[in-house]
N, C-alpha and C positions, 0 to 999 in steps of 0.2 A: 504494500500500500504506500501510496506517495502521499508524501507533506509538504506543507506550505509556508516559509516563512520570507514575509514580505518587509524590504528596509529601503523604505521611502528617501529621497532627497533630502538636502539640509533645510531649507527655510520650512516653518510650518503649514505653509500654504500646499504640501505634500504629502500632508496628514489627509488632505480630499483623495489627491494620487493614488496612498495608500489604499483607502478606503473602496476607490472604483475597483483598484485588482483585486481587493479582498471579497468584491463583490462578484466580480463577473468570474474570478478564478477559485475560488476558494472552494465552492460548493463542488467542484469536482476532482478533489483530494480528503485525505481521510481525514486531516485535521489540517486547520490552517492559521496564522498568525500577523498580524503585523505589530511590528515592533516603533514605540513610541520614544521620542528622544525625549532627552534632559531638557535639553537647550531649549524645546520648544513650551515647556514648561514654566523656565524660569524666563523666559522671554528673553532671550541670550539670541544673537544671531548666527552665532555660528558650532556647527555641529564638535564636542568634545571626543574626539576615538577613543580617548582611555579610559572616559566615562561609560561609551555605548557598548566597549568592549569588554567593563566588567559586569555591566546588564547582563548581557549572552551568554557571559560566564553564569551566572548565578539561572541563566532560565537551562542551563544543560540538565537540571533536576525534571524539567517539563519534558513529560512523554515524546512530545514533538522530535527533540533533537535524540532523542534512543532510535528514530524511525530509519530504517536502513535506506530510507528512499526521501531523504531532505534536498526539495528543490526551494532553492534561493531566487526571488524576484528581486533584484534591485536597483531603483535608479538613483543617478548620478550620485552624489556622497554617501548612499547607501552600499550602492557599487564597491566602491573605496574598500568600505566599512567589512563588507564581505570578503574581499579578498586575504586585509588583516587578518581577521577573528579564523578564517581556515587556513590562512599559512601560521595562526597560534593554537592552531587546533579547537578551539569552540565551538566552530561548527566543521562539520565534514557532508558537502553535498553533494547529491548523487550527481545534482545538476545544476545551472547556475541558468538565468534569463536574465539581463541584464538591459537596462534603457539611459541611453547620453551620459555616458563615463566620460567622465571630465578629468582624462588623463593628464592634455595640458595642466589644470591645477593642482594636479595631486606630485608631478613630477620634483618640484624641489616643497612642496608646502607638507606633503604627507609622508613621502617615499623617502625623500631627498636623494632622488637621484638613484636609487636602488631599488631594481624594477623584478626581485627576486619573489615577490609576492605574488607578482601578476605571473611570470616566467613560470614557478614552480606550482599553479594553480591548473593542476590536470583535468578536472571534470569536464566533462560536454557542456559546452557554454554560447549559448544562443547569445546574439546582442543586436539590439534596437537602436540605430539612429540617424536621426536626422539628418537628411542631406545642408539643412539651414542654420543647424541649431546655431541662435548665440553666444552661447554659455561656451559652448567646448565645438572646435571645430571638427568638421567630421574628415579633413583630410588629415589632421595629425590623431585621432583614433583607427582612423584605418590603418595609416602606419603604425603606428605602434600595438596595433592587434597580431600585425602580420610580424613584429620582430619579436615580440614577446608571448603573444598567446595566437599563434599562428593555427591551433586546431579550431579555435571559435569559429562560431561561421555566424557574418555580419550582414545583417541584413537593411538596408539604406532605406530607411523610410524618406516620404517627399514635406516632410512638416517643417515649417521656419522659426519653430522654437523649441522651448525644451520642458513642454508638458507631459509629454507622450502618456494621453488616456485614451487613445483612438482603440480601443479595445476590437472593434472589427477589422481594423486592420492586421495587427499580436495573433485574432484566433487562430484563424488556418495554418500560421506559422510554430506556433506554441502547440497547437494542440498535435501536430507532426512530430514536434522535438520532442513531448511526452510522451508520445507513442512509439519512441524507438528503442 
């Protein structure tokens, strides 16, 4: 049985994000989850990793992450967030779906320049983005898919921002990648 755990973008305005995949995806895995930041709590603007990544620590008690078959949805500094917490072991997923990785800013602000997270992140990993977006461009993610996670397979959507809820566009893509 597959599960679901969903880590939304940094600003809180991704708590909706969240909420639409938890919506349209959820109901077709055994259990599913989205995960809530600090920051958007404390009304902070920007997402803390070492705080979100001792959350995930403390939820490995929750059924969900014992589930032999944890798929990871996440956009842009969720993204991020996912790659950390399973190159630190916290999560381990079967699969990863990923939407507007914002490699450019994670490069020296989260990585620093040490792309061993992304590199050493082996699972089948779908990825969603924007030929437009302007948050993170989509020619220096395609490049850096193909140097560092060269198995994902990228799939270029035609949107000129970096919302990505167009959930009829995701299904027939995602529900293929689940199915394999």
């Amino acid at each position: 049985m597959q599960h679901l755990l969903i880590l939304p973008g940094n600003s809180v305005e991704n708590r909706t994000w969240g909420e639409v995949l938890l919506a349209q995806y959820g109901p077709k895995f055994g259990s599913a989850r989205m995960v809530s930041y600090e920051h958007w709590e404390a009304g902070e603007p920007k997402i803390d990793f070492d705080v979100e990544l001792v959350k995930l620590r403390e939820l490995q008690t929750v059924p969900l992450f014992d589930a032999s078959e944890l798929v990871v949805m996440a956009k842009s500094a969720g993204t991020l967030l996912a790659f950390i917490a399973a190159a630190e072991g916290i999560v381990q997923p079967a699969k990863a779906i990923f939407f507007g990785i914002p490699f450019a800013l994670a490069a020296d602000g989260v990585f620093h320049d040490d792309w061993s997270v992304v590199q050493n992140f082996s699972v089948p990993t779908l990825v969603f983005h924007n030929h437009d977006d302007p948050v993170t461009q989509h020619s220096y993610t395609e490049a850096t898919l193909r140097q560092y996670l060269p198995h994902a397979t990228l799939i270029t959507t035609l949107g000129t921002d970096h919302w990505y809820g167009d959930t009829d566009t995701y299904d027939p893509h995602i529900a293929d990648f689940l199915s394999q």
